[in-house]
DSSP file (Angstrom, degrees, kcal/mol; ACC not computed):
  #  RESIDUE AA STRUCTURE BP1 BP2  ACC     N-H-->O    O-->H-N    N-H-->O    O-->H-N    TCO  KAPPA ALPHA  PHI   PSI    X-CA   Y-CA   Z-CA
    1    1 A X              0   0    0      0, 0.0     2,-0.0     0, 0.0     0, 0.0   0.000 360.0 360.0 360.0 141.6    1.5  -12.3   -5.3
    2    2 A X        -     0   0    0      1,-0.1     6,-0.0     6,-0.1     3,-0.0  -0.317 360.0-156.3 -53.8 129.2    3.8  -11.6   -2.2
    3    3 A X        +     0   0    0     -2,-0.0     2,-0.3     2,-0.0    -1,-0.1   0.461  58.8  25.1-113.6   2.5    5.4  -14.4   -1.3
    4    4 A X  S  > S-     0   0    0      1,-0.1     4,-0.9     0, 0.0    -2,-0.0  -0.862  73.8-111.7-137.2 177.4    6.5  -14.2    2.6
    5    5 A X  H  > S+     0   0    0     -2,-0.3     4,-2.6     2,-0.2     5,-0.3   0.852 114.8  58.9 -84.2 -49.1    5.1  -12.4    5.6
    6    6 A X  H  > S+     0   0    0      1,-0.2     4,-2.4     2,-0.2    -1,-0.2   0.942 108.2  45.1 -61.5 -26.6    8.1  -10.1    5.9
    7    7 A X  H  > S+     0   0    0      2,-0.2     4,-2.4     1,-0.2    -1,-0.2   0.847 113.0  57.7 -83.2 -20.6    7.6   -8.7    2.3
    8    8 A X  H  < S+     0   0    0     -4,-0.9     4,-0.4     2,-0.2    -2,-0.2   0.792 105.2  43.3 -23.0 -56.7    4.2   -8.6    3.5
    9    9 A X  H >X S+     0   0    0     -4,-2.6     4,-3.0     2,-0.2     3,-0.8   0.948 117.7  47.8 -82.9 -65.3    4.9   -6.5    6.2
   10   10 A X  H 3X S+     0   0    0     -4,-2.4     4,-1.2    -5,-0.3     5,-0.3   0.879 105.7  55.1 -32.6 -50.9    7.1   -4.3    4.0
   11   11 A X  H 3X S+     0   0    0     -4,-2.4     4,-4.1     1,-0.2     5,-0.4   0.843 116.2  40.3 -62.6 -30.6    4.8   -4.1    1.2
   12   12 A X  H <> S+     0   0    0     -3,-0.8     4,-1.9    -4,-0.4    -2,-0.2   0.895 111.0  53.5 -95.6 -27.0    2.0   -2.6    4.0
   13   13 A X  H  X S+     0   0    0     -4,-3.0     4,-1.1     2,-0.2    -1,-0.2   0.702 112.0  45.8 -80.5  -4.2    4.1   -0.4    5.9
   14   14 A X  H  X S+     0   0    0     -4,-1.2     4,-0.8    -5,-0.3     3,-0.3   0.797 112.9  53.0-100.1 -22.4    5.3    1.3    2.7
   15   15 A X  H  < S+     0   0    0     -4,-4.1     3,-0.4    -5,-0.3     4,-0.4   0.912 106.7  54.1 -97.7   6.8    1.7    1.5    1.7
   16   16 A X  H >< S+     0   0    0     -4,-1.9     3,-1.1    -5,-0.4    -1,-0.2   0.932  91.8  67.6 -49.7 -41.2    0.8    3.0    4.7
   17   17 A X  H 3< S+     0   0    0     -4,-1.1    -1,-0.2     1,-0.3    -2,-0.1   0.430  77.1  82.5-105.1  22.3    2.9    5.4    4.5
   18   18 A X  T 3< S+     0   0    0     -4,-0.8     2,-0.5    -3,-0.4    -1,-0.3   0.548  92.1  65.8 -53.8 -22.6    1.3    7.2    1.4
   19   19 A X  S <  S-     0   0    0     -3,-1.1     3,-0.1    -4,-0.4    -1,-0.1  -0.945 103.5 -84.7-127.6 147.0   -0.9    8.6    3.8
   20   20 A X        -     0   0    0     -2,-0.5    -2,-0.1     1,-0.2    -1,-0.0   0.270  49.2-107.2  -2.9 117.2   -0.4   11.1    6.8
   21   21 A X        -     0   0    0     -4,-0.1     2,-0.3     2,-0.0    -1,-0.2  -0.476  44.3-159.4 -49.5 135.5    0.7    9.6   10.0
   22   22 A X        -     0   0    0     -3,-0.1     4,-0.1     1,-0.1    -1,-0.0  -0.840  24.2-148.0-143.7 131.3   -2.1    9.7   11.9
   23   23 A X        -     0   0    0     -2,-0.3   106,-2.8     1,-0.2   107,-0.4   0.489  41.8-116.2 -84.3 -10.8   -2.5    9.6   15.7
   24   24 A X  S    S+     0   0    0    104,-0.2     3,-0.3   105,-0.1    -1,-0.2   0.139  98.8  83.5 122.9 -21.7   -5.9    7.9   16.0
   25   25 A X        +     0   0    0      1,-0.2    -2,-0.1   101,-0.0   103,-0.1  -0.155  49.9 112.0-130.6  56.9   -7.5   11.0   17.6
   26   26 A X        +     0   0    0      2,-0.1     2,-0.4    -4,-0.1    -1,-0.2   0.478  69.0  51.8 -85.4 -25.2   -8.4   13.1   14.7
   27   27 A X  S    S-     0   0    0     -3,-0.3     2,-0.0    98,-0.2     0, 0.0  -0.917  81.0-110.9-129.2 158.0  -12.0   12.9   14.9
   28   28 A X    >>  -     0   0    0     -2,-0.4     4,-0.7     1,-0.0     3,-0.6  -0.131  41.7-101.0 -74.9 175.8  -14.4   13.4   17.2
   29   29 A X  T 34 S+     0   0    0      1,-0.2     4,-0.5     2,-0.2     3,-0.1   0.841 120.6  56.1 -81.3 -35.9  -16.5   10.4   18.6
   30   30 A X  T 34 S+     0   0    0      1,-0.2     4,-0.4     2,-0.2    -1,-0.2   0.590 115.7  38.6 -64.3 -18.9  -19.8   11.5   16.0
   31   31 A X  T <> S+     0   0    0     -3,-0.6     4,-1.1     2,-0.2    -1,-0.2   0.491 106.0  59.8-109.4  -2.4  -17.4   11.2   13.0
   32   32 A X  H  X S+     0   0    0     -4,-0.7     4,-2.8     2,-0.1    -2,-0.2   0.732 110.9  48.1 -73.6  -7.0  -15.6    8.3   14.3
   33   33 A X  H  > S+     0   0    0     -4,-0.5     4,-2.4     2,-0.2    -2,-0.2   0.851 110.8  45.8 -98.5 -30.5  -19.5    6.6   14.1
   34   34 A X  H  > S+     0   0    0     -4,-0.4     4,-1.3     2,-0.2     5,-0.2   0.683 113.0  56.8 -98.0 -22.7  -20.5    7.7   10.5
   35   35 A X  H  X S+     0   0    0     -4,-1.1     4,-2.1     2,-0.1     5,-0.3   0.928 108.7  45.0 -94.6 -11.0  -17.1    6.5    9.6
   36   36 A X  H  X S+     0   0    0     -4,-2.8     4,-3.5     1,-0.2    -2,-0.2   0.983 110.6  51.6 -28.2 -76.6  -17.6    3.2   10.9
   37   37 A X  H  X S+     0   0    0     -4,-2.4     4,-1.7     1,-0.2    -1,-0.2   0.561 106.5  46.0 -76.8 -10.2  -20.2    2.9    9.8
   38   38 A X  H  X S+     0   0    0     -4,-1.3     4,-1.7     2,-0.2    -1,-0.2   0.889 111.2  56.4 -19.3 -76.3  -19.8    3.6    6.2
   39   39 A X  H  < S+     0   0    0     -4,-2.1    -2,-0.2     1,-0.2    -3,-0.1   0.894 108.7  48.6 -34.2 -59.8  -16.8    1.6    6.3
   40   40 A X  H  < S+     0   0    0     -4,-3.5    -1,-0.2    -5,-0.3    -2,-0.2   0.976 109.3  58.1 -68.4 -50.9  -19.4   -1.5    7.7
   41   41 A X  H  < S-     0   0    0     -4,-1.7    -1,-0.2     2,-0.1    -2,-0.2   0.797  95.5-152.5 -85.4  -6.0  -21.4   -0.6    5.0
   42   42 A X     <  +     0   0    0     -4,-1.7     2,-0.3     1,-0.2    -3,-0.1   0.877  59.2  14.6  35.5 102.3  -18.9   -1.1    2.0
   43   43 A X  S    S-     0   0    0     -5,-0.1    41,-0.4     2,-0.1     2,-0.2  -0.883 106.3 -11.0 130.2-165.2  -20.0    1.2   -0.6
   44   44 A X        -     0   0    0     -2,-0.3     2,-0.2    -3,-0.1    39,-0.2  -0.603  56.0-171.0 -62.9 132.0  -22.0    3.9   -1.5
   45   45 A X  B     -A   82   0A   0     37,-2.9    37,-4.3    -2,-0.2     2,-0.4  -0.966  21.8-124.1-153.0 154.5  -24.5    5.0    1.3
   46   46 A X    >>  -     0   0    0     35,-0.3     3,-3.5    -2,-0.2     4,-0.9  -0.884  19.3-117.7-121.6 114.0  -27.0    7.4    0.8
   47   47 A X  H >> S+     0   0    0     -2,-0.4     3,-6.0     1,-0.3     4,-1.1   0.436 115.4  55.7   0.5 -84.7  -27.3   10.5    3.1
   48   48 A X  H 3> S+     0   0    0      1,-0.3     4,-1.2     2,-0.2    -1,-0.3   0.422  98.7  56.9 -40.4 -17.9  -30.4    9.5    4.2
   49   49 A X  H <> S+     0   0    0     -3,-3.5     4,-0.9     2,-0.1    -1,-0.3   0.513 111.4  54.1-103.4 -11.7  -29.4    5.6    5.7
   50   50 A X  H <X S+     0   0    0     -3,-6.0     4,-0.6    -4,-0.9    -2,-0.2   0.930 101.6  49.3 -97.7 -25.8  -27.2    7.5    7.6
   51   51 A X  H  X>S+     0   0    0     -4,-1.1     5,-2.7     1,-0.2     4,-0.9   0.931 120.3  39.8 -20.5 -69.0  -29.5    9.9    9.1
   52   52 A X  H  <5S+     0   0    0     -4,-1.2    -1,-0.2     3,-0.2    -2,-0.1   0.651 116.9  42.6 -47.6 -40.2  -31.7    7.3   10.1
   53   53 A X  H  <5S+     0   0    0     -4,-0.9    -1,-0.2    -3,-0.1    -2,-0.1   0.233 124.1  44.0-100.0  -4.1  -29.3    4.4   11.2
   54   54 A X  H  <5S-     0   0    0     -4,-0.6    -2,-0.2     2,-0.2    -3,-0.1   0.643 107.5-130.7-107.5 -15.2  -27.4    7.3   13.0
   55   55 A X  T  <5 +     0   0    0     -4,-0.9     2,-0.4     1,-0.3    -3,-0.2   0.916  57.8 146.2  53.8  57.5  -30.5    8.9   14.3
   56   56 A X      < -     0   0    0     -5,-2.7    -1,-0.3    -6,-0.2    -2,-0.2  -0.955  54.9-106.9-111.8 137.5  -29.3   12.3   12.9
   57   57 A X    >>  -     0   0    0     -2,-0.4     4,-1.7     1,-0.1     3,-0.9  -0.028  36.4-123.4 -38.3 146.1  -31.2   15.3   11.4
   58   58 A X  T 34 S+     0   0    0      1,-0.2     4,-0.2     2,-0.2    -1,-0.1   0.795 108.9  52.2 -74.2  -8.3  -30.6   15.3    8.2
   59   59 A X  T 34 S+     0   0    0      2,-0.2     4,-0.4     3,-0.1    -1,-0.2   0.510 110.4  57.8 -95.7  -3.3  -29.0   19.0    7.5
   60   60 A X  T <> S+     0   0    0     -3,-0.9     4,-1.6     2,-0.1     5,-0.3   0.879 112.6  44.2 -88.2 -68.4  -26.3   17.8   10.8
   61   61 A X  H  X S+     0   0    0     -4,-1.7     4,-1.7     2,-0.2    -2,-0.2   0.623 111.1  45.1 -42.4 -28.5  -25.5   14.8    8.4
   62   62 A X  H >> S+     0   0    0     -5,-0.2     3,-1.5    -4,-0.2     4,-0.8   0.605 119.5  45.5 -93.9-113.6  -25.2   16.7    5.4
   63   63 A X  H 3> S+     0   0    0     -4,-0.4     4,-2.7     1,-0.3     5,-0.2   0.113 114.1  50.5  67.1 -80.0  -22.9   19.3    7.7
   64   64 A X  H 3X S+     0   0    0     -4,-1.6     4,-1.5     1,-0.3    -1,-0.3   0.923 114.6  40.6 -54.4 -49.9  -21.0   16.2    9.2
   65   65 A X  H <X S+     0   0    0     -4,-1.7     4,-0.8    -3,-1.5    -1,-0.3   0.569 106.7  62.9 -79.7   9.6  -20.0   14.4    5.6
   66   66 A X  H >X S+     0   0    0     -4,-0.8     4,-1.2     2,-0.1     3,-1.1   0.782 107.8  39.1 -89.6 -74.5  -19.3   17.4    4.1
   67   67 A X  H 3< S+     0   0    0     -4,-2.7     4,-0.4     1,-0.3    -2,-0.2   0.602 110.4  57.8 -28.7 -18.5  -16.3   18.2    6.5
   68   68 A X  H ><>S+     0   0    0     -4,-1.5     3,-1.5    -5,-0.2     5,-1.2   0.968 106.9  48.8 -80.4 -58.4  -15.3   14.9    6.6
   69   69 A X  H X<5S+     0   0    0     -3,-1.1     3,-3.9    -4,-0.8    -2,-0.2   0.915 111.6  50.5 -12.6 -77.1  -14.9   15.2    2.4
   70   70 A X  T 3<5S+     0   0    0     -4,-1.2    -1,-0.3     1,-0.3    -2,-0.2   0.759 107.8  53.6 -55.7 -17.6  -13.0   18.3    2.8
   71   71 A X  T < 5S-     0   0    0     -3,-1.5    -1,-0.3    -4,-0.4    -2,-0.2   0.367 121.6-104.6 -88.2  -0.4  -10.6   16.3    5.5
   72   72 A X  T < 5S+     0   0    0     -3,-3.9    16,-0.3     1,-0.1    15,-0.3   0.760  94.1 102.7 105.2  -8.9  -10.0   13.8    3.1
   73   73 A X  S   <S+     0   0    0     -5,-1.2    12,-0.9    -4,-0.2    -4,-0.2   0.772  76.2  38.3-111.1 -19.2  -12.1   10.8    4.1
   74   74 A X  E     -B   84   0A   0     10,-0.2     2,-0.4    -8,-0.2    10,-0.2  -0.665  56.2-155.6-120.0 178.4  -15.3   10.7    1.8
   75   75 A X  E     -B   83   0A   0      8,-0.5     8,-1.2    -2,-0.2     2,-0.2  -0.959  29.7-124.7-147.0 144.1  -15.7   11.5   -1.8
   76   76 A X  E     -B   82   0A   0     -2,-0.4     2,-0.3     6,-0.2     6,-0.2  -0.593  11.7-142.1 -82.2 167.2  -19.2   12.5   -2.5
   77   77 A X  E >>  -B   81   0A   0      4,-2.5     3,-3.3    -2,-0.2     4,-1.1  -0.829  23.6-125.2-129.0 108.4  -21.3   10.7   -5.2
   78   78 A X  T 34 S-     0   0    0      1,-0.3     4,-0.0    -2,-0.3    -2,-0.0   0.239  93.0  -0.8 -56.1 126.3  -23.4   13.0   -7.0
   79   79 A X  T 34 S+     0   0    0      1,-0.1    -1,-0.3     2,-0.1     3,-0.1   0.617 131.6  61.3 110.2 -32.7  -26.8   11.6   -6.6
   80   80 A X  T <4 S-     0   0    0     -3,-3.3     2,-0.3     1,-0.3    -2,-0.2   0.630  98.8-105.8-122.5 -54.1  -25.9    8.9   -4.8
   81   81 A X  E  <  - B   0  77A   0     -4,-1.1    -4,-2.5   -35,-0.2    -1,-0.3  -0.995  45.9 -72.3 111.8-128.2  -24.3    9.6   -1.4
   82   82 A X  E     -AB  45  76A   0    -37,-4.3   -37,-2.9    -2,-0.3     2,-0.3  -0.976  37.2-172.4-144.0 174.7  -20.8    9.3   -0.6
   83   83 A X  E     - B   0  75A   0     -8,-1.2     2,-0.5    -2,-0.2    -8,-0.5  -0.956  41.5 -58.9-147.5-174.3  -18.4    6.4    0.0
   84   84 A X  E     - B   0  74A   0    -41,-0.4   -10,-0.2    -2,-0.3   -11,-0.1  -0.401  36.3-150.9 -65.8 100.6  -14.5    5.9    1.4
   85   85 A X     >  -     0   0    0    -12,-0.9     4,-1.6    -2,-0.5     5,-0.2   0.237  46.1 -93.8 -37.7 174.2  -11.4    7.5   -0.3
   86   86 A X  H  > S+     0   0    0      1,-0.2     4,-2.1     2,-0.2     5,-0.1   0.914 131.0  48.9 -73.6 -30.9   -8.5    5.6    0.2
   87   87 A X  H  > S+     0   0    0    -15,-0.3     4,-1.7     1,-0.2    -1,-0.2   0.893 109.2  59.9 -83.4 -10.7   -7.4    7.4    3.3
   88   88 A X  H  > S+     0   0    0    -16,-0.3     4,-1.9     1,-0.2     5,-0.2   0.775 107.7  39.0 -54.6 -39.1  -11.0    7.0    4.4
   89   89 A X  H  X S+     0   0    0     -4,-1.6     4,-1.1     2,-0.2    -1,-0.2   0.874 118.1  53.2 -92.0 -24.9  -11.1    3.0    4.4
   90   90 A X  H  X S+     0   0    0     -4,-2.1     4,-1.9    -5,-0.2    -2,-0.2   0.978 115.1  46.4 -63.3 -63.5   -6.9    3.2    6.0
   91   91 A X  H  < S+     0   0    0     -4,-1.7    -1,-0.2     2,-0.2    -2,-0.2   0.643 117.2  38.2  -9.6 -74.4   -8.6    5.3    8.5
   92   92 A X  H >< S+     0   0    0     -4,-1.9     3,-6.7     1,-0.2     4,-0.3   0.975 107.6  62.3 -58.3 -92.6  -11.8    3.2    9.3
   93   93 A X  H 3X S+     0   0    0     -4,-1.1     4,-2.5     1,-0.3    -1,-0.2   0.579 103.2  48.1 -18.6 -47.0  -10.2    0.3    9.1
   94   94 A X  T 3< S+     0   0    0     -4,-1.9    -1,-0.3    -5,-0.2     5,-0.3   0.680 108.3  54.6 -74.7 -13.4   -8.2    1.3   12.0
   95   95 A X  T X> S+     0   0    0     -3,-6.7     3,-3.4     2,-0.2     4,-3.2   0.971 105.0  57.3 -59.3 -61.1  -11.4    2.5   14.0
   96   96 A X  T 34 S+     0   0    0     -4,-0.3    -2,-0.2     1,-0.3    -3,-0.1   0.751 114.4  38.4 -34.2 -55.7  -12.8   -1.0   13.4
   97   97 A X  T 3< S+     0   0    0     -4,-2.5    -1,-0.3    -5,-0.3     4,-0.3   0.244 110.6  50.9 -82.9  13.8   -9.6   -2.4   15.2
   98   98 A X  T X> S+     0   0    0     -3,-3.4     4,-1.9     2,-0.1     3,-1.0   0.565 113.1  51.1-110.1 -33.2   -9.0   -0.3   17.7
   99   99 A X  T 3< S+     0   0    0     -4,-3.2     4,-0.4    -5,-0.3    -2,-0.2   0.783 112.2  49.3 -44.5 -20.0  -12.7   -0.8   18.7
  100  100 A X  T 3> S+     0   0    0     -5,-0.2     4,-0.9     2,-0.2    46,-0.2   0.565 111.9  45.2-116.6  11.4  -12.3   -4.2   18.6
  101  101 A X  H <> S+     0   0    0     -3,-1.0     4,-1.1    -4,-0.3    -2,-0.2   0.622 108.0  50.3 -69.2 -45.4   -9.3   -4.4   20.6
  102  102 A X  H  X S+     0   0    0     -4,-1.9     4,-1.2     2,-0.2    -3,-0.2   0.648 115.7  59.7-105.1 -29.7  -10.2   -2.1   23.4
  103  103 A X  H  > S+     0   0    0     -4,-0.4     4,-1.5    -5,-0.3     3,-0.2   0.924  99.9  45.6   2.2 -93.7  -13.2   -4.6   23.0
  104  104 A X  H  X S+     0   0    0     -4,-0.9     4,-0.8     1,-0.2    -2,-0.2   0.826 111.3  56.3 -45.8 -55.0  -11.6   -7.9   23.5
  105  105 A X  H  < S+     0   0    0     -4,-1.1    -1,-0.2     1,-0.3     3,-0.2   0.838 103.0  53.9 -79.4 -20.6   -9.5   -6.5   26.8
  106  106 A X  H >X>S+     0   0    0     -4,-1.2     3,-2.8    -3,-0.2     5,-0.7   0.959 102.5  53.7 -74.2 -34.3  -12.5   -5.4   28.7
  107  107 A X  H 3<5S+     0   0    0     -4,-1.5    -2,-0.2     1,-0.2    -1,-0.2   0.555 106.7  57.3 -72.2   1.5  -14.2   -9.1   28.3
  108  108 A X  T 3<5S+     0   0    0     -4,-0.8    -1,-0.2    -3,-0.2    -2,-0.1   0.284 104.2  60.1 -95.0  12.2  -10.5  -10.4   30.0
  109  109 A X  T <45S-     0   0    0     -3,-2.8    -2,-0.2     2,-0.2    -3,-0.1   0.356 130.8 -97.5-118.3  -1.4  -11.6   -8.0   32.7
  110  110 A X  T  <5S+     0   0    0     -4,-0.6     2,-0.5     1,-0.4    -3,-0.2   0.859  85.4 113.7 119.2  38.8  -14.7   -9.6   33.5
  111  111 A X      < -     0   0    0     -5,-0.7    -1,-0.4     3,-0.0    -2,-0.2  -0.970  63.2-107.3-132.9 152.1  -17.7   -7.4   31.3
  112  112 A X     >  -     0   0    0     -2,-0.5     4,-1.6     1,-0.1     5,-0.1  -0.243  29.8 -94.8 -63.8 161.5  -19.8   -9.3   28.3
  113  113 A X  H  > S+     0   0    0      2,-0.2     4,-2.5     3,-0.2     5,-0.2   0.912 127.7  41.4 -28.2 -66.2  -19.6   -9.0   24.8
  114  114 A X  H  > S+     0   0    0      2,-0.2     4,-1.6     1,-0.2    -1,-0.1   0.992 117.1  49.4 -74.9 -53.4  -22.3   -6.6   24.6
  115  115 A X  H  > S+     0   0    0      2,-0.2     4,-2.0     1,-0.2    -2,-0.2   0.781 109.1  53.6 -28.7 -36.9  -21.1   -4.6   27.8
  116  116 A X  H  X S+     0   0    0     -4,-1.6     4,-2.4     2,-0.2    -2,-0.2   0.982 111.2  42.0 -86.2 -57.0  -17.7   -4.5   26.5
  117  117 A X  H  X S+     0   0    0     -4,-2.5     4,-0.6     2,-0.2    -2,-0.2   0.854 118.1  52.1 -33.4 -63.0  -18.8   -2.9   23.0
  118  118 A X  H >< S+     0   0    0     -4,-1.6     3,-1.2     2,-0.2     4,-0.3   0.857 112.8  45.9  -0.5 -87.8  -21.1   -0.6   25.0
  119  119 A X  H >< S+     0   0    0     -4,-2.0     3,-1.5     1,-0.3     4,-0.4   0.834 110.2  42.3 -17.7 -93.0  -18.6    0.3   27.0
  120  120 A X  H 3X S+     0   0    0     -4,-2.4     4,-2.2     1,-0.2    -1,-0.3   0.478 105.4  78.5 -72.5   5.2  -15.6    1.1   24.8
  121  121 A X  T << S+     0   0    0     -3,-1.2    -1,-0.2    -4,-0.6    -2,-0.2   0.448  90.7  58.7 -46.1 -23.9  -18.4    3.1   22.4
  122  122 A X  T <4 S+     0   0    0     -3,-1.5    -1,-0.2    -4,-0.3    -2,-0.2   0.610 118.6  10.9 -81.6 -42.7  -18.4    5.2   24.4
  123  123 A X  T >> S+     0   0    0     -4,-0.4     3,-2.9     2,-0.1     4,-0.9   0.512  80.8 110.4-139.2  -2.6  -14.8    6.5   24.7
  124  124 A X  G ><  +     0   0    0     -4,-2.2     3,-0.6     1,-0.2    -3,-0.1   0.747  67.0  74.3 -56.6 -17.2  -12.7    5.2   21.9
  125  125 A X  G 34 S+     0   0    0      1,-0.2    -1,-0.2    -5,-0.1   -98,-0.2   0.785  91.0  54.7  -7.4 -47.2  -12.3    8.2   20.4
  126  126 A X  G <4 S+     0   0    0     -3,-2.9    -2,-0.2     2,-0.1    -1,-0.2   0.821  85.6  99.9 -89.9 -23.3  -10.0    9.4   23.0
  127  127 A X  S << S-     0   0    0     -4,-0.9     2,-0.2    -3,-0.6   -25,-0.0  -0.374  73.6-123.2 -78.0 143.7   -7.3    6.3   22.7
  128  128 A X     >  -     0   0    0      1,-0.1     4,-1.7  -103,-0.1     5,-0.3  -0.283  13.6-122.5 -73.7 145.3   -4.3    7.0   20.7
  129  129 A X  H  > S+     0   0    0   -106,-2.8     4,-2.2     2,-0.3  -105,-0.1   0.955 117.2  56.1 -57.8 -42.3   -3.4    4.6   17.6
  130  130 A X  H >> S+     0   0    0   -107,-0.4     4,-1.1     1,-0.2     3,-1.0   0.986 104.9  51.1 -45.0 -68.8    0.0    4.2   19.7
  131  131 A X  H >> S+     0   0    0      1,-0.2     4,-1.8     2,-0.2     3,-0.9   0.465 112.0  43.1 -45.1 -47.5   -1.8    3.1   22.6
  132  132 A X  H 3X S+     0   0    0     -4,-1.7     4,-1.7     2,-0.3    -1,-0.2   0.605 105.1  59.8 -26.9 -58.6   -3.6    0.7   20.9
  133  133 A X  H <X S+     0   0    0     -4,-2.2     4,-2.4    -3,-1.0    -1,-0.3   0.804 112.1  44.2 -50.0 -35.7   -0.9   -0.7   18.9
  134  134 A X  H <X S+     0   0    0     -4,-1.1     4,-1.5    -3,-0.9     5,-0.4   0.886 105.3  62.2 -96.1 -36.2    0.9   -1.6   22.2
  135  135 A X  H  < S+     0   0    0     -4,-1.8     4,-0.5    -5,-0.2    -2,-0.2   0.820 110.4  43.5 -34.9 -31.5   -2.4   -2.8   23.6
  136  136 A X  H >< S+     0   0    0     -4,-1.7     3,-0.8     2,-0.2     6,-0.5   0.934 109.9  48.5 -34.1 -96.4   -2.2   -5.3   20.9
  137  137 A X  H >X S+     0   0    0     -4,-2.4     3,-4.1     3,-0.2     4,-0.9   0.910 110.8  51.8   6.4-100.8    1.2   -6.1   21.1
  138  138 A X  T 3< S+     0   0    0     -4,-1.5    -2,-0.2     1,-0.3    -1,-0.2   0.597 110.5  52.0 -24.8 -46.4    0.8   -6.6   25.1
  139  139 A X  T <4 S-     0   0    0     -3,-0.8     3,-0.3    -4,-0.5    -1,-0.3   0.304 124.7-111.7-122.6 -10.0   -2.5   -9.0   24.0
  140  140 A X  T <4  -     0   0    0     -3,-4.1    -3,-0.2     1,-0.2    -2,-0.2   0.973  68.8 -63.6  62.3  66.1    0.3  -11.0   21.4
  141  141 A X     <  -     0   0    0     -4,-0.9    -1,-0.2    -5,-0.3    -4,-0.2   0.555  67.1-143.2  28.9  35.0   -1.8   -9.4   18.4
  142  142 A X        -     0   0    0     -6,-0.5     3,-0.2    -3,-0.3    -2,-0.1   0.304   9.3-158.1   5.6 127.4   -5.2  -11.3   19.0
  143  143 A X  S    S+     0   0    0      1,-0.2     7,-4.0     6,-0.0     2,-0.7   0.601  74.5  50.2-105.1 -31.8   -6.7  -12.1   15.5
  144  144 A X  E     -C  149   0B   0      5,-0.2     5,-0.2   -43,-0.0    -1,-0.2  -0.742  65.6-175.0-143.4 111.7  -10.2  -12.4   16.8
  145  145 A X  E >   -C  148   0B   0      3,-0.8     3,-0.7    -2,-0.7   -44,-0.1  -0.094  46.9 -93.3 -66.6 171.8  -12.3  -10.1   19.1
  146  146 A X  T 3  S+     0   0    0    -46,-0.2     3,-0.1     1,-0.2   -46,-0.1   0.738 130.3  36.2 -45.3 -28.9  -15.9  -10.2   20.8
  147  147 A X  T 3  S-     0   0    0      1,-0.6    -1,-0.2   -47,-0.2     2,-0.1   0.121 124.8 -85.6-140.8  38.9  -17.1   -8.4   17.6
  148  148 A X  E <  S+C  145   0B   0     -3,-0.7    -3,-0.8   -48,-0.1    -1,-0.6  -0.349  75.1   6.7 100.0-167.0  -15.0  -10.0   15.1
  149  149 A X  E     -C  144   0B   0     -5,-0.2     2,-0.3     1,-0.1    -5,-0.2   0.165  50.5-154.5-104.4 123.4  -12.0  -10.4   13.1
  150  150 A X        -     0   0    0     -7,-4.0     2,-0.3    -5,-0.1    -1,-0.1  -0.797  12.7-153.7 -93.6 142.2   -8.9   -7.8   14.3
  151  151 A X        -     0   0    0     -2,-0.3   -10,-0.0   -58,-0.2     0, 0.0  -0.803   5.4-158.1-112.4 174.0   -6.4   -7.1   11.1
  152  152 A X    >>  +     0   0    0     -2,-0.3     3,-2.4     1,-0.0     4,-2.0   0.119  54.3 118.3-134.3  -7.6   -3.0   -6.2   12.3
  153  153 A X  T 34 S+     0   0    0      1,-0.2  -137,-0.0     2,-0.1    -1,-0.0   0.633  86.9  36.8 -51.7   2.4   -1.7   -4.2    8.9
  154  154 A X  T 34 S+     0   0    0      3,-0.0    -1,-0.2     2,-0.0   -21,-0.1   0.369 121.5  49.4-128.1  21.4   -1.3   -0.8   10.7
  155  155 A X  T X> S+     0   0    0     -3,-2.4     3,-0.9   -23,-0.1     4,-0.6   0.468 108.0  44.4-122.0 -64.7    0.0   -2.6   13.9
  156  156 A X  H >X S+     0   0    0     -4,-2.0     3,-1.1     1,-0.2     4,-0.7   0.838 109.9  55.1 -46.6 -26.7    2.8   -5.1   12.8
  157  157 A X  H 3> S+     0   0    0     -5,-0.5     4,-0.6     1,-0.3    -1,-0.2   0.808  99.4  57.5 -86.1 -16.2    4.6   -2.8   10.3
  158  158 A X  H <4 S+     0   0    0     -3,-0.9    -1,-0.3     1,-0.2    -2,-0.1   0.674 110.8  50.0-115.8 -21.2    5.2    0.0   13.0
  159  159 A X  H << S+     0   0    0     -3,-1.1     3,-0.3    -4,-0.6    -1,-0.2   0.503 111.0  47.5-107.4   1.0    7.0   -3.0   14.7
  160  160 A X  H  < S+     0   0    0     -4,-0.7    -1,-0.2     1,-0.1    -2,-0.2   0.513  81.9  94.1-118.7 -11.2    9.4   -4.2   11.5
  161  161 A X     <        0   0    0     -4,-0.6    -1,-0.1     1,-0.2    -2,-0.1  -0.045 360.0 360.0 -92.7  42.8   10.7   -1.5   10.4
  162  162 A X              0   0    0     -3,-0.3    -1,-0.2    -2,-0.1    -2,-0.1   0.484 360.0 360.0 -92.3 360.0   14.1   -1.0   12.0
């Protein structure tokens, strides 16, 4: 096992950088939601629970995850439904925090939990993975949001590697 935080941090910025740099604004706000949620459901999910839970037709759904496949973030499972490649879960993972980040800083601006989710649901899509990372930063890397537990692997390493 890794046996300090700085080989930590080394060990995650180099495996970051097996995959693409990528600026955070890659997807549109309807595939940032199906990879969420995928991601939240950790596993295989089956066209059809995402139709439902997404409240999409089902031939948009089949549409949406096919393009996503071919970009690299799902793997289908014949039969099954699809779940997260590896750049699919880096990806998500990083939705997850910057959603819960942009979170956290509207409820130090005076809106609720549930407002503040609301809220930034709405337009995180459009903030950049920089911006975010220095929002972070700025926030002294906050370990726990309104809608749970921030990681900081694709935010510390960007900051240790000089």
């Amino acid at each position: 096992m890794i046996n300090n935080k700085y080989q930590f941090f080394i060990f995650l910025y180099m495996n970051e950088q097996n995959y693409p740099e990528f600026t955070g604004l890659e997807l549109s706000p309807r595939k940032v939601d199906y990879l969420k949620f995928i991601f939240e459901k950790r596993g295989t999910v089956k066209t059809t629970e995402i139709s439902s839970c997404l409240q999409v037709d089902p031939s948009t759904t089949s549409k949406t995850l096919n393009e996503l496949a071919t970009a690299g973030y799902l793997n289908h499972v014949p039969y099954r439904g699809v779940d997260l490649t590896d750049m699919g879960k880096a990806y998500a993972e990083f939705l997850v925090r910057r959603h819960r980040i942009l979170s956290l800083l509207f409820t130090h601006y005076g809106l609720s939990t549930e407002e503040a989710c609301a809220e930034v649901s709405r337009f995180e899509a459009f903030v950049s993975r920089n911006s975010v990372n220095k929002i972070c930063s700025s926030m002294g890397h906050p370990m726990v949001g309104v809608c749970g537990e921030i990681s900081h692997e694709k935010c510390f390493p960007e900051e240790h590697h000089h």
